[in-house]
N, C-alpha and C positions, 0 to 999 in steps of 0.2 A: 292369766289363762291357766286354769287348770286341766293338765294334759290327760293326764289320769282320769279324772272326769268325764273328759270327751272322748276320749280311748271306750271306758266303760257304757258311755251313753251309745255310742257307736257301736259295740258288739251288740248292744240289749236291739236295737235296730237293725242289726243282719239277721237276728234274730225273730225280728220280727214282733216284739215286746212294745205295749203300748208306749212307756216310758224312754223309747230310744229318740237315740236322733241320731242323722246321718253325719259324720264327721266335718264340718268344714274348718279347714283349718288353712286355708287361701289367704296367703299373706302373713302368716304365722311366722315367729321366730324359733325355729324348731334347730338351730344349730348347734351341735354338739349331743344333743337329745340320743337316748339308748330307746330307740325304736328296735330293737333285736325282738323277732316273733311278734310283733304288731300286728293285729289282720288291721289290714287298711282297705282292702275290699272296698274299691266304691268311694273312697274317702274323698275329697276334694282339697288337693296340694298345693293347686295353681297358687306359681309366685312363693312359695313357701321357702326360707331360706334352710338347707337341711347340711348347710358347712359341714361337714364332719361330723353329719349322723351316722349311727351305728343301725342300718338297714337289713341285717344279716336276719334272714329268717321272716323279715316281713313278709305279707303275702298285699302286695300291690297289685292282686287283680280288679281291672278296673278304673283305678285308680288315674285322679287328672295329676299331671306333674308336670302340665307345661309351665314356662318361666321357672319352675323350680330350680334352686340354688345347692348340685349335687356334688360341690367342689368336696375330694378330700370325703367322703361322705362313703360308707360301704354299703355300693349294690350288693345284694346276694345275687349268685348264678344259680339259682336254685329255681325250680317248674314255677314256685310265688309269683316272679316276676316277668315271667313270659307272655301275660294277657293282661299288662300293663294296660290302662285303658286309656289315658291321653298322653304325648309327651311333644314336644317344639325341635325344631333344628336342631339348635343348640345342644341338647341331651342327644339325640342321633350323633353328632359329628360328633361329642368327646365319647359315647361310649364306643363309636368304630374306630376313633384313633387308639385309642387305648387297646382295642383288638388288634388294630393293625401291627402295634409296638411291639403287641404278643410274638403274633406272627412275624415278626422280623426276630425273634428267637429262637424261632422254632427251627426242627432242622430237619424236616419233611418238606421235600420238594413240592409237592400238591401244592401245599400251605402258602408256600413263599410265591405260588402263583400267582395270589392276590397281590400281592405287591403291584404288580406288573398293570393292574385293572386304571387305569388312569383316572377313572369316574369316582372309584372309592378314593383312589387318594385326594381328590380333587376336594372330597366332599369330608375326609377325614382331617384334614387339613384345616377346612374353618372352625375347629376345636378353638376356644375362646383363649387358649393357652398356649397355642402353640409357636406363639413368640419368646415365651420363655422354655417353653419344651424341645422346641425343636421340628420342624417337618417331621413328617412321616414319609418314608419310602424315598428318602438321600442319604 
């Protein structure tokens, strides 16, 4: 698979260029990959393993990323990823446990009210890892 390839085939089709094509890379070995400012726009991830991709600055609007493999992997918190376009349980519960972790640091009372939300923890809790991490919110 040539990544570079499908990255450029991919922009020339956001674009709207006869010669593009839409990204799929569904089931792709993408881990460890320096995706940093990728437009991925639209791209199709499903299942993509992305271990400890370097995600920072991508713009994943769009984008399907269920089953995706986002262990260890850098989201960006950046506006890119806010109109993500598909994602599964699985990526819900580890990216709220991970917030919740936050927030059991913080030291703003508001913040640590979530704690207190029985739903979120319930649901931050089926994080695929949290038998070696630990509960959230004990």
């Amino acid at each position: 698979m040539d990544l570079k390839n499908i990255l450029e085939k991919h922009s020339r089709w956001l674009a709207n260029e006869n010669d593009g094509d839409q990204a799929d890379l569904s089931g792709a070995n993408l881990r460890m990959a320096n995706l940093s400012g990728a437009d991925l726009r639209m791209a199709n991830l499903s299942g993509a393993n992305l271990r400890g991709a370097n995600l920072r600055g991508a713009d994943l609007s769009g984008a399907d990323l269920r089953m995706a493999n986002l262990d260890f992997s850098c989201w960006s918190l950046s506006c890119k990823t806010l109109n993500i376009g598909k994602v599964d349980a699985k990526i819900c519960a580890q990216l709220l446990y991970h917030t919740l972790r936050v927030i059991q640091k913080c030291e703003d009372k508001d913040m640590k009210k979530l704690l207190k939300l029985k739903s979120l923890l319930k649901e931050a809790n089926m994080f695929h890892r949290v038998g070696e991490c630990g509960k959230v919110g004990k």
